[in-house]
PDBQT receptor file of N, H, CA, C and O in Angstrom, charges set to zero:
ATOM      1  N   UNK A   1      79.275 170.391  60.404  1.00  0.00    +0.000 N 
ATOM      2  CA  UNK A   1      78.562 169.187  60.804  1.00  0.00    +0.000 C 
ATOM      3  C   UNK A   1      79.496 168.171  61.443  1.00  0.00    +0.000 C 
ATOM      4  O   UNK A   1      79.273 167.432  62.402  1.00  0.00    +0.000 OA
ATOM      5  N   UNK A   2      80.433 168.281  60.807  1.00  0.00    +0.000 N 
ATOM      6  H   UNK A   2      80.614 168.881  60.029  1.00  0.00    +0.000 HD
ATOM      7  CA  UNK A   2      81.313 167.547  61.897  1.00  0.00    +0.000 C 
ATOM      8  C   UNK A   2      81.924 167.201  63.259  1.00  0.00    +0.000 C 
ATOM      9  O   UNK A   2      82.519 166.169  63.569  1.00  0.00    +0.000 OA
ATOM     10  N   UNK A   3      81.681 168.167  63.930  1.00  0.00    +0.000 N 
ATOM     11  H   UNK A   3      81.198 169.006  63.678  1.00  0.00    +0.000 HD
ATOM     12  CA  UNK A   3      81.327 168.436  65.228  1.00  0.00    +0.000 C 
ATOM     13  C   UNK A   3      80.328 168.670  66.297  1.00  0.00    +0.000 C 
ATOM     14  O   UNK A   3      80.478 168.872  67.502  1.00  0.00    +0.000 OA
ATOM     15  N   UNK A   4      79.263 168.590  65.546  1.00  0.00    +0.000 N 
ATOM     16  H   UNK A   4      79.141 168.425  64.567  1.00  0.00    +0.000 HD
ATOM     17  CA  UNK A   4      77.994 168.066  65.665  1.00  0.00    +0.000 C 
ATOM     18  C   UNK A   4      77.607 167.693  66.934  1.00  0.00    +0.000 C 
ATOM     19  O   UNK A   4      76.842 168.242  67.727  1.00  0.00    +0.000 OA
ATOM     20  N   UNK A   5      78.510 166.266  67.038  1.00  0.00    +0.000 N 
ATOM     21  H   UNK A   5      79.132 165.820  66.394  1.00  0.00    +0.000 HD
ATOM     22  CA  UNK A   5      77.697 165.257  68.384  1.00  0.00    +0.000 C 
ATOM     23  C   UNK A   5      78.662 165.639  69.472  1.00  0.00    +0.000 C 
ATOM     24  O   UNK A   5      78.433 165.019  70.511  1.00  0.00    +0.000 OA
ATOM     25  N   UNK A   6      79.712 166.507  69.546  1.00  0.00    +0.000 N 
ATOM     26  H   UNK A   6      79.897 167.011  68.702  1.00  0.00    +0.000 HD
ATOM     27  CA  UNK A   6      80.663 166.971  70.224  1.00  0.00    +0.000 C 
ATOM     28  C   UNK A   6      80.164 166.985  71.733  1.00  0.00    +0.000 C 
ATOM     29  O   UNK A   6      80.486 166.401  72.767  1.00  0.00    +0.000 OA
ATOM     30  N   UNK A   7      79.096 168.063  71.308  1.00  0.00    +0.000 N 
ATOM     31  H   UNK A   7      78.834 168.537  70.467  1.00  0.00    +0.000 HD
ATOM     32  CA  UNK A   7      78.228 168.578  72.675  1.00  0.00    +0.000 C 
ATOM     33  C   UNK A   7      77.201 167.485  73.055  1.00  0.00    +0.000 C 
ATOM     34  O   UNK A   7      76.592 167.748  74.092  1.00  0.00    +0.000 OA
ATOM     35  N   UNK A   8      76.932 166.544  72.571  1.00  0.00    +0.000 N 
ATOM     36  H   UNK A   8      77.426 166.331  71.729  1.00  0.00    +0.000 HD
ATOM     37  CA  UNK A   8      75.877 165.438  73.083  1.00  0.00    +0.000 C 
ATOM     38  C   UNK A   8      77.392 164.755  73.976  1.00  0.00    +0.000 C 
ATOM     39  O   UNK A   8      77.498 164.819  75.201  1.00  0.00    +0.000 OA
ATOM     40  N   UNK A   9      78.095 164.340  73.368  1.00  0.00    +0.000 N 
ATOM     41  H   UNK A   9      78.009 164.288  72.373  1.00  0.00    +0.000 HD
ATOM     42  CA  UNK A   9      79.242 163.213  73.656  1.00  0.00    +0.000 C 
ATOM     43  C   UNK A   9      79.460 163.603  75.300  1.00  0.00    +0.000 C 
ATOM     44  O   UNK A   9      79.436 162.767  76.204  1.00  0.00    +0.000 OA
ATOM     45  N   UNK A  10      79.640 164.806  75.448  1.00  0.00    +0.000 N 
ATOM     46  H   UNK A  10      79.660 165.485  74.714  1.00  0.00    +0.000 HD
ATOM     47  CA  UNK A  10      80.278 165.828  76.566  1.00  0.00    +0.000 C 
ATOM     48  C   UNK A  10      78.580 165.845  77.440  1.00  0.00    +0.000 C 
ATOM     49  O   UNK A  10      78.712 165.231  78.498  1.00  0.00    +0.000 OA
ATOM     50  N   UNK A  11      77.443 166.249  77.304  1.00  0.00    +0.000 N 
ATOM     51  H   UNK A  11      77.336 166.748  76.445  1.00  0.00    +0.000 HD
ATOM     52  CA  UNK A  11      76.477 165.562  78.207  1.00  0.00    +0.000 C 
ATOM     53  C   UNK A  11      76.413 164.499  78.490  1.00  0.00    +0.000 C 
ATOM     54  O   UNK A  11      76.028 164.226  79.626  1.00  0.00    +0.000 OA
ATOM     55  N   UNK A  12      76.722 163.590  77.685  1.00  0.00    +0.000 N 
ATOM     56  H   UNK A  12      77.035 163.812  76.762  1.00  0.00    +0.000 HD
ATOM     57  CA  UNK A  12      76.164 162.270  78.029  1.00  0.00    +0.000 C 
ATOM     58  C   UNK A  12      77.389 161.710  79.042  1.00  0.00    +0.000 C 
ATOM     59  O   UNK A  12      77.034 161.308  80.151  1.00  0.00    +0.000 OA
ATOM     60  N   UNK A  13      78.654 161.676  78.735  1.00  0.00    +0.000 N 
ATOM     61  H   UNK A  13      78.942 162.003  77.834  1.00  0.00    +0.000 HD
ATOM     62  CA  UNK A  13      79.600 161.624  80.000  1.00  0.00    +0.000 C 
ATOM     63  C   UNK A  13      79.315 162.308  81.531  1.00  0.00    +0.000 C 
ATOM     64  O   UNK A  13      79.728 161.611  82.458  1.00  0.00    +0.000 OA
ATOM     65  N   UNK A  14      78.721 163.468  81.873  1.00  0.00    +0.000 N 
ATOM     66  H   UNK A  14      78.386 164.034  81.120  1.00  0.00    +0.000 HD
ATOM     67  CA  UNK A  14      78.700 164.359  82.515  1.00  0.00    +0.000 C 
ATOM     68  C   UNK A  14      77.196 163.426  83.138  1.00  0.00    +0.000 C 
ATOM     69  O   UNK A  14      77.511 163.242  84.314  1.00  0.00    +0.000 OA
ATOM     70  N   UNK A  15      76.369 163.045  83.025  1.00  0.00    +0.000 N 
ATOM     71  H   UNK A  15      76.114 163.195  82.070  1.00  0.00    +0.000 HD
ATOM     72  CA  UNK A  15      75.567 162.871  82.808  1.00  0.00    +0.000 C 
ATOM     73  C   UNK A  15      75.181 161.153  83.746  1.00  0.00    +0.000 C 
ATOM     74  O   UNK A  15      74.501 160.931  84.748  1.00  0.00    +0.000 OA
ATOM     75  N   UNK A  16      76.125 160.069  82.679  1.00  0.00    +0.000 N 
ATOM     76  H   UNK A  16      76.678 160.249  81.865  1.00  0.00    +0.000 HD
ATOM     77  CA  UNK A  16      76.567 158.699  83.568  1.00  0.00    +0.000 C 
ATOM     78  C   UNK A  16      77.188 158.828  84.196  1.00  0.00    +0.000 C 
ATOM     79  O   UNK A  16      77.057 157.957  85.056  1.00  0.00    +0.000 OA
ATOM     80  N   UNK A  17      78.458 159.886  84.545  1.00  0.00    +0.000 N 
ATOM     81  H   UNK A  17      78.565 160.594  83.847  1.00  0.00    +0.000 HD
ATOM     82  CA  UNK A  17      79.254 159.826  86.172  1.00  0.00    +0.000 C 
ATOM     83  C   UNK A  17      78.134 160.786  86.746  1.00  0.00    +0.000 C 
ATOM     84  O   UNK A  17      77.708 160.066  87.649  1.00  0.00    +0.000 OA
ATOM     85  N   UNK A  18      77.625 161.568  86.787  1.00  0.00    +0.000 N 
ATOM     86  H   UNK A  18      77.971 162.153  86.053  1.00  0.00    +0.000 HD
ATOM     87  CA  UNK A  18      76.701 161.924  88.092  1.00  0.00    +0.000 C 
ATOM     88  C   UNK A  18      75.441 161.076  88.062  1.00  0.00    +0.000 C 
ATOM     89  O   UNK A  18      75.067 161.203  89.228  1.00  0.00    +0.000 OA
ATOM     90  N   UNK A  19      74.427 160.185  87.386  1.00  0.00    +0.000 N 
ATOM     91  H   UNK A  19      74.730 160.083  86.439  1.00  0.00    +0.000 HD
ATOM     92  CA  UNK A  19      74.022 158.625  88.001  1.00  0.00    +0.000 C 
ATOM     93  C   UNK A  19      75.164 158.207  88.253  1.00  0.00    +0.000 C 
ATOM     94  O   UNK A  19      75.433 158.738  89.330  1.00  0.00    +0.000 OA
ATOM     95  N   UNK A  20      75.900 157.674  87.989  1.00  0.00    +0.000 N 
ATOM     96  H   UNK A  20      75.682 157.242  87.113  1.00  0.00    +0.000 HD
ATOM     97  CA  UNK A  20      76.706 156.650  89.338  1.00  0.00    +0.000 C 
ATOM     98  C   UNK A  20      77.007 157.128  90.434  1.00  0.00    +0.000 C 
ATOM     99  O   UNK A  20      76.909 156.362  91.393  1.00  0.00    +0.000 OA
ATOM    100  N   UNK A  21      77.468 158.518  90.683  1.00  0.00    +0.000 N 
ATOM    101  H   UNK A  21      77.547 159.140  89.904  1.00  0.00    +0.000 HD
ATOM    102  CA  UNK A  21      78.024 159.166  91.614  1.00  0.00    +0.000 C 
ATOM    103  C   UNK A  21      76.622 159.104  92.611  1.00  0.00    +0.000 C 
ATOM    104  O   UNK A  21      76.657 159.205  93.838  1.00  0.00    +0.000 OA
ATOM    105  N   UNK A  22      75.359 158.909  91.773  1.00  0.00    +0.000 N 
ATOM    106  H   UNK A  22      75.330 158.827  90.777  1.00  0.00    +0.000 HD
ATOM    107  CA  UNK A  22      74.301 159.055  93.179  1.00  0.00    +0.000 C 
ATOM    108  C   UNK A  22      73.579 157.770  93.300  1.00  0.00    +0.000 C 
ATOM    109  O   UNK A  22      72.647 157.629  94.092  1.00  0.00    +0.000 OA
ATOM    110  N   UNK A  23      74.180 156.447  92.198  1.00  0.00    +0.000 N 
ATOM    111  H   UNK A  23      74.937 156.561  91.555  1.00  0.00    +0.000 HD
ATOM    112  CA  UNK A  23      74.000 155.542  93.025  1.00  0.00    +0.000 C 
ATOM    113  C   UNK A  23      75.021 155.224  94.146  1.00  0.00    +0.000 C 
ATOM    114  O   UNK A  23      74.693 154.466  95.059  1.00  0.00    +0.000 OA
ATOM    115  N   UNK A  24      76.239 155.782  94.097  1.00  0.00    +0.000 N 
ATOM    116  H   UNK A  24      76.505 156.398  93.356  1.00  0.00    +0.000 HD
ATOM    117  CA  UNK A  24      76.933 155.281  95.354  1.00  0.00    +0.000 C 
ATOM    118  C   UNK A  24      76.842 155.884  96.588  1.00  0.00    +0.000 C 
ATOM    119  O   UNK A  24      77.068 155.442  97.715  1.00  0.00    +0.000 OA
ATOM    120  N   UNK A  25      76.241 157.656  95.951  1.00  0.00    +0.000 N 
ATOM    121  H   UNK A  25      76.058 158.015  95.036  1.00  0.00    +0.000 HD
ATOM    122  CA  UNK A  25      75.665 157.636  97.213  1.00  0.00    +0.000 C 
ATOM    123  C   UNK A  25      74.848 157.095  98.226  1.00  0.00    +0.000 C 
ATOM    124  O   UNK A  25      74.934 156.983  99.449  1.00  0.00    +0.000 OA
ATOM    125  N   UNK A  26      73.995 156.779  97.319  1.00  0.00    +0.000 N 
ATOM    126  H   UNK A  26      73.925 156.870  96.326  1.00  0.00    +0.000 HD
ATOM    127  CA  UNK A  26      72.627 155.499  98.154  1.00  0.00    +0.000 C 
ATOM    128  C   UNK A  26      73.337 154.630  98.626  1.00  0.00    +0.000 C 
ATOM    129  O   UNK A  26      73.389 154.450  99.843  1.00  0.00    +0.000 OA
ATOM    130  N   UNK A  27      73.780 154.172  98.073  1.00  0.00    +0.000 N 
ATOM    131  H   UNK A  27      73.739 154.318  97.085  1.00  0.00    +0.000 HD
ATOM    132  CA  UNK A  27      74.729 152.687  98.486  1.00  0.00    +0.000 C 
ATOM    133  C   UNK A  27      75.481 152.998  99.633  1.00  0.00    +0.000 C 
ATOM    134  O   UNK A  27      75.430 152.036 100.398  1.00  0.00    +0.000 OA
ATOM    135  N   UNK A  28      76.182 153.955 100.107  1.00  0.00    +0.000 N 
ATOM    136  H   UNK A  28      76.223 154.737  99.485  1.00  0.00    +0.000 HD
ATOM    137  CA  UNK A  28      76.446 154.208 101.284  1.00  0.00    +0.000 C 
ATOM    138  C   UNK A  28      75.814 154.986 102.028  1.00  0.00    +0.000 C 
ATOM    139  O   UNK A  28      76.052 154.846 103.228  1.00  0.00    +0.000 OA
ATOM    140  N   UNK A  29      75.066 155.786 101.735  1.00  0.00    +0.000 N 
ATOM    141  H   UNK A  29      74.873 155.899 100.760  1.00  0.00    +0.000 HD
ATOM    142  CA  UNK A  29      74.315 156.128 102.461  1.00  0.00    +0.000 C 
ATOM    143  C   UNK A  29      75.028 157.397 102.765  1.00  0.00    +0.000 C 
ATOM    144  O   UNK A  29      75.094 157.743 103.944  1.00  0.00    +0.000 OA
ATOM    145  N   UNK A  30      75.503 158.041 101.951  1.00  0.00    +0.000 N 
ATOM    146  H   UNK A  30      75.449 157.759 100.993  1.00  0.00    +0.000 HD
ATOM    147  CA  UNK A  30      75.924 159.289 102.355  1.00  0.00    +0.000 C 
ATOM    148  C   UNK A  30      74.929 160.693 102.674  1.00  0.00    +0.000 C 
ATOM    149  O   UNK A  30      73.972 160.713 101.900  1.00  0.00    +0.000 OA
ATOM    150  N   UNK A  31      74.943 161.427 103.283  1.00  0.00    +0.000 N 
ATOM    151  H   UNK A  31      75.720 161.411 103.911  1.00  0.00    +0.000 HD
ATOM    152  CA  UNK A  31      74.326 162.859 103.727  1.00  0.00    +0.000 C 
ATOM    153  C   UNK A  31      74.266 163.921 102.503  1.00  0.00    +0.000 C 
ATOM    154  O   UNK A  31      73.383 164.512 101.880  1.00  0.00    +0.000 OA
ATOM    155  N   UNK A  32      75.151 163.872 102.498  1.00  0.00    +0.000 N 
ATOM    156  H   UNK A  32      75.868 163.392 103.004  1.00  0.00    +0.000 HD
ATOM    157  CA  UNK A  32      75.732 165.026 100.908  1.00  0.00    +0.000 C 
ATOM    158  C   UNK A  32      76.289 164.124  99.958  1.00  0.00    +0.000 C 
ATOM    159  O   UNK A  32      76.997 163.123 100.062  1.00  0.00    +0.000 OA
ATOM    160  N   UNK A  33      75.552 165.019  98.571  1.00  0.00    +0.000 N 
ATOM    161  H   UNK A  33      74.976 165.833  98.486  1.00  0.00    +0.000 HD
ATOM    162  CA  UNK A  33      76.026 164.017  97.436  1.00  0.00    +0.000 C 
ATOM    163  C   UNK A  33      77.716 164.512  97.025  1.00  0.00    +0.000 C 
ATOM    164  O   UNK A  33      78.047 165.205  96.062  1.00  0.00    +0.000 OA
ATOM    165  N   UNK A  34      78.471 164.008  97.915  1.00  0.00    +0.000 N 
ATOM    166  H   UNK A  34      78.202 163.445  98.697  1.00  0.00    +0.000 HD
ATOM    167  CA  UNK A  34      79.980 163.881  96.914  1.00  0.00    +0.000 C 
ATOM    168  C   UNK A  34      80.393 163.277  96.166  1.00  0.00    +0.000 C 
ATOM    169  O   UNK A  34      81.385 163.611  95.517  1.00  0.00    +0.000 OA
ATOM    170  N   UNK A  35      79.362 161.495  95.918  1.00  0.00    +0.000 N 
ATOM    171  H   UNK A  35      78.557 161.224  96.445  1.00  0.00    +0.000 HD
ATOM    172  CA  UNK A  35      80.228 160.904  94.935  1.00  0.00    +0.000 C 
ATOM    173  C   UNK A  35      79.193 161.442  93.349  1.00  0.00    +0.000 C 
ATOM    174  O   UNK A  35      79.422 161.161  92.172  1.00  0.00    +0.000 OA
ATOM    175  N   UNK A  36      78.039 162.290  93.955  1.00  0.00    +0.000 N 
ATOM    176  H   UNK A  36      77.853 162.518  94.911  1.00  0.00    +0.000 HD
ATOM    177  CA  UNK A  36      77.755 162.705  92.820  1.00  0.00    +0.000 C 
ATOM    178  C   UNK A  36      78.337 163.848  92.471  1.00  0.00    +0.000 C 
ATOM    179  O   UNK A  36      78.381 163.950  91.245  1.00  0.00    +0.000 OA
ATOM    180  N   UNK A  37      78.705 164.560  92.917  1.00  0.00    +0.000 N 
ATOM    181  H   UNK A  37      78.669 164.477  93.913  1.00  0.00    +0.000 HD
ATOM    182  CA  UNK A  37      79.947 165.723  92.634  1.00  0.00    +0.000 C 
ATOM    183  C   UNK A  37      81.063 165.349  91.862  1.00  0.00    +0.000 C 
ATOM    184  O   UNK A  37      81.607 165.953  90.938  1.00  0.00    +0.000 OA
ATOM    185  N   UNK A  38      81.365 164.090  92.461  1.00  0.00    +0.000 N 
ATOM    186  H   UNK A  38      80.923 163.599  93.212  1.00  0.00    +0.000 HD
ATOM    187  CA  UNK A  38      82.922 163.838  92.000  1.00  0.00    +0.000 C 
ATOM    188  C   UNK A  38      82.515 162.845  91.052  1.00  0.00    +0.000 C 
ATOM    189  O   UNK A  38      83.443 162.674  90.262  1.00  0.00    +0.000 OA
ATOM    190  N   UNK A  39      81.301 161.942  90.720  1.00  0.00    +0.000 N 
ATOM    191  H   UNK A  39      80.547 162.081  91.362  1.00  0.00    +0.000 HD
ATOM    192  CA  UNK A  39      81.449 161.257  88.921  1.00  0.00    +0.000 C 
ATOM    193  C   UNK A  39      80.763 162.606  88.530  1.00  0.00    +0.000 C 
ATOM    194  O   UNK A  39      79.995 162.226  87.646  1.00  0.00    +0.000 OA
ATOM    195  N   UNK A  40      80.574 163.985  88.661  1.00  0.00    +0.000 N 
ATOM    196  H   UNK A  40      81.198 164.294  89.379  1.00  0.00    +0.000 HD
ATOM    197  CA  UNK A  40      80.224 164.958  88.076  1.00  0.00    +0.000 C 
ATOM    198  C   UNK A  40      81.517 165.191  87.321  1.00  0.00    +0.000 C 
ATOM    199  O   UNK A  40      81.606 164.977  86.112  1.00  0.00    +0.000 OA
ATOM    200  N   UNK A  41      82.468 165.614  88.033  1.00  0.00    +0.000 N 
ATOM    201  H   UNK A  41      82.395 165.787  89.016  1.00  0.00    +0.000 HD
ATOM    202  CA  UNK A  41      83.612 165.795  88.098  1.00  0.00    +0.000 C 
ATOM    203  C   UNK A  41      84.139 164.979  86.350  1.00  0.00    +0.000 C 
ATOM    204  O   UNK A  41      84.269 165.227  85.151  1.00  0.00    +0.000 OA
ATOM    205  N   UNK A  42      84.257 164.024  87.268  1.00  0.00    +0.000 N 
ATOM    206  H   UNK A  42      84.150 163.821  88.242  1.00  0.00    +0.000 HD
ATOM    207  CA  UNK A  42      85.753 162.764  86.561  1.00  0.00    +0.000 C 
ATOM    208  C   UNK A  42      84.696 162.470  84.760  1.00  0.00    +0.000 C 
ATOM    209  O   UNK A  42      85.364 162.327  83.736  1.00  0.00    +0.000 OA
ATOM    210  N   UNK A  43      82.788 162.419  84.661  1.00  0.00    +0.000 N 
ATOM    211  H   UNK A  43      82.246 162.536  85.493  1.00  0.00    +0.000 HD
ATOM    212  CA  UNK A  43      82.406 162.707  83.546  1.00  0.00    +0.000 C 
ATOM    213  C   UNK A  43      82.781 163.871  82.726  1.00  0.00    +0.000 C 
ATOM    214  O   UNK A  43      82.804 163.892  81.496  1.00  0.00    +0.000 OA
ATOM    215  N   UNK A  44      83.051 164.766  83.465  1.00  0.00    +0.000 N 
ATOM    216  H   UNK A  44      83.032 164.750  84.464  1.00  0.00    +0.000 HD
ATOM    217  CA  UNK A  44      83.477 166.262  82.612  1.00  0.00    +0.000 C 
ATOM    218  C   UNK A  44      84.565 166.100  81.821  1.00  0.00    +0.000 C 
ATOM    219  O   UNK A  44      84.715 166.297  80.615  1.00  0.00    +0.000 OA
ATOM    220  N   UNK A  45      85.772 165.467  83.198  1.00  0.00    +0.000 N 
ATOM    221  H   UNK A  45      85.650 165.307  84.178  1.00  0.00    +0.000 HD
ATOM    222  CA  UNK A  45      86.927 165.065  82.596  1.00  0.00    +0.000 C 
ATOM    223  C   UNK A  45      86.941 164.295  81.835  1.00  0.00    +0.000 C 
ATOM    224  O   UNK A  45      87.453 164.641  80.769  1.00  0.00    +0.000 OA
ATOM    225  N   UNK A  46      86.468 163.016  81.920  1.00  0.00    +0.000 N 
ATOM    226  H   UNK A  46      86.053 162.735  82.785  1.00  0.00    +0.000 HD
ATOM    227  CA  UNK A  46      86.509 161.772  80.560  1.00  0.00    +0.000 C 
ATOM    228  C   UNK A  46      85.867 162.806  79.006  1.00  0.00    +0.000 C 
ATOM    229  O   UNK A  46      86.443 162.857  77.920  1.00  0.00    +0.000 OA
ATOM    230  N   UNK A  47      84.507 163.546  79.391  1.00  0.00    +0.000 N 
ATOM    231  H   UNK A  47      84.039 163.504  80.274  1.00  0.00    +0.000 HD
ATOM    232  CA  UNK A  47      84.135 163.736  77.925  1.00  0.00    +0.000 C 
ATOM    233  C   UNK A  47      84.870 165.190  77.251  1.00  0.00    +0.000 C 
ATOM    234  O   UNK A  47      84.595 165.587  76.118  1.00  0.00    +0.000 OA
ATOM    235  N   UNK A  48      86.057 166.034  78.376  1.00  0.00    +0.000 N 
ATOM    236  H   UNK A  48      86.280 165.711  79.296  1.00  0.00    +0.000 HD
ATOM    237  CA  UNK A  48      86.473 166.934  77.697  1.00  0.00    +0.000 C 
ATOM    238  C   UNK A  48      87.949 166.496  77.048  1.00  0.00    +0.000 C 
ATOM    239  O   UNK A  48      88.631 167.239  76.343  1.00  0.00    +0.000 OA
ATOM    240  N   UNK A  49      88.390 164.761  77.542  1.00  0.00    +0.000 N 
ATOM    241  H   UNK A  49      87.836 164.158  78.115  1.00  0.00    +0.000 HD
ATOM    242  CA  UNK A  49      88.833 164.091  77.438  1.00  0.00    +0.000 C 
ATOM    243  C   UNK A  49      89.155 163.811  75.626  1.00  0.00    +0.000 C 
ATOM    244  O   UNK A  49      89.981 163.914  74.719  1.00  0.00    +0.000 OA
ATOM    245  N   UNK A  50      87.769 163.385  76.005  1.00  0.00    +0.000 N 
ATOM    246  H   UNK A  50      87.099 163.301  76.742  1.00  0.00    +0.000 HD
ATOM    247  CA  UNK A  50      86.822 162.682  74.257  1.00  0.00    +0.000 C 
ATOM    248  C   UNK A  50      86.862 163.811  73.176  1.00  0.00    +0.000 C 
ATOM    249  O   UNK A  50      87.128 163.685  71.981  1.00  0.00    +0.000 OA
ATOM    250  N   UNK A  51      86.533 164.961  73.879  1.00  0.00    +0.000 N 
ATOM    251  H   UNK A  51      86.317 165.064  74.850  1.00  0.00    +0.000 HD
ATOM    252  CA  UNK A  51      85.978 165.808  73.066  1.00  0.00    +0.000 C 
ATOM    253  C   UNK A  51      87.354 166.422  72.058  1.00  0.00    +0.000 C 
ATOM    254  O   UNK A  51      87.516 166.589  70.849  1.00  0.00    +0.000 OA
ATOM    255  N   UNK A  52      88.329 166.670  73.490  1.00  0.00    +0.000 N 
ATOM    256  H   UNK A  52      88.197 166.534  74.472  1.00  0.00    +0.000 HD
ATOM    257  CA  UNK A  52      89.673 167.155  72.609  1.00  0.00    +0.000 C 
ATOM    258  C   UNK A  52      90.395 166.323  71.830  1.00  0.00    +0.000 C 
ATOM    259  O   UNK A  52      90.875 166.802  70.803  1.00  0.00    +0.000 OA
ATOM    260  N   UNK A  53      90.646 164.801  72.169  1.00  0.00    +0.000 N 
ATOM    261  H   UNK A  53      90.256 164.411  73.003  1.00  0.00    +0.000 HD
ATOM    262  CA  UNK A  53      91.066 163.904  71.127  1.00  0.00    +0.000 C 
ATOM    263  C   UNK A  53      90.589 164.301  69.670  1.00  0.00    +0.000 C 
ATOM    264  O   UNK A  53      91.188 164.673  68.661  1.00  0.00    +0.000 OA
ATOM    265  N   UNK A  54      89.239 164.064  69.985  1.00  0.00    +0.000 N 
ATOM    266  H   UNK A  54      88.752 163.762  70.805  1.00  0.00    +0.000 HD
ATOM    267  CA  UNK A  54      88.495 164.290  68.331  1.00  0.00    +0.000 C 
ATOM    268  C   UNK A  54      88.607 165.670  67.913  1.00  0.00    +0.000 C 
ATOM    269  O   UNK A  54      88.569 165.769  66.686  1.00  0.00    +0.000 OA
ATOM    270  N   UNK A  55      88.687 166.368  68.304  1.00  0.00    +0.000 N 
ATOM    271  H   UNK A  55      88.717 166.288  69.300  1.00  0.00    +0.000 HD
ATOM    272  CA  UNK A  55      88.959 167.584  67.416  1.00  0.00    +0.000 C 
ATOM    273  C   UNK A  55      90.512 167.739  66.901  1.00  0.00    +0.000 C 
ATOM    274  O   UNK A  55      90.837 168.255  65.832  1.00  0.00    +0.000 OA
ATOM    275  N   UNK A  56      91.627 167.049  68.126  1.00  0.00    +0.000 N 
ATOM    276  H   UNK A  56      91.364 166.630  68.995  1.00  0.00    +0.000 HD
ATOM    277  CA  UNK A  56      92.855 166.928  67.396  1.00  0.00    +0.000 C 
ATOM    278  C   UNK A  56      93.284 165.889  66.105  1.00  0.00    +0.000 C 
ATOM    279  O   UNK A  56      94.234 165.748  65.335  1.00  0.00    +0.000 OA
ATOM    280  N   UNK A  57      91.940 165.248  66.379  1.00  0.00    +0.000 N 
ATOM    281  H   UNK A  57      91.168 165.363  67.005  1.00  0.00    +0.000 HD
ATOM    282  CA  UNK A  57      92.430 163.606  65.282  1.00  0.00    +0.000 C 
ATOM    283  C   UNK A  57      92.258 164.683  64.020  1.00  0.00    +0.000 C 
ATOM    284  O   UNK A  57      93.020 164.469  63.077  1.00  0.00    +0.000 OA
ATOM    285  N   UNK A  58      91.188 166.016  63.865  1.00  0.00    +0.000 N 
ATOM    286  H   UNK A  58      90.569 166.190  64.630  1.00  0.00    +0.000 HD
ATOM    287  CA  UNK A  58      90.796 166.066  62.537  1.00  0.00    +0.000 C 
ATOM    288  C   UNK A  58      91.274 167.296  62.079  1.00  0.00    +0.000 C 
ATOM    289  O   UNK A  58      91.081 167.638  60.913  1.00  0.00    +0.000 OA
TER     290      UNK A  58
């Protein structure tokens, strides 16, 4: 049970960088979504980030 919210923690990062990544697409008006690719991206990284801290803290 302790690891539990591991896998929510890791969607939900993944999740707010790709919305932002496609509000900036709008915002510029881009053709192809890259900045939703890339807060796809950099969410993966922050929550595999999160994810490995906490499993090393315990």
């Amino acid at each position: 049970m302790r690891f539990a919210g591991l896998g929510a923690t890791l969607a939900v990062s993944i999740g707010l960088g790709s919305i932002g990544g496609r509000k900036l697409d709008a915002y510029f008006a881009l053709e192809k979504p890259l900045m939703t690719a890339a807060g796809a991206l950099l969410g993966l990284a922050a929550g595999m980030w999160s994810v490995l801290r906490s499993i090393q803290s315990n």
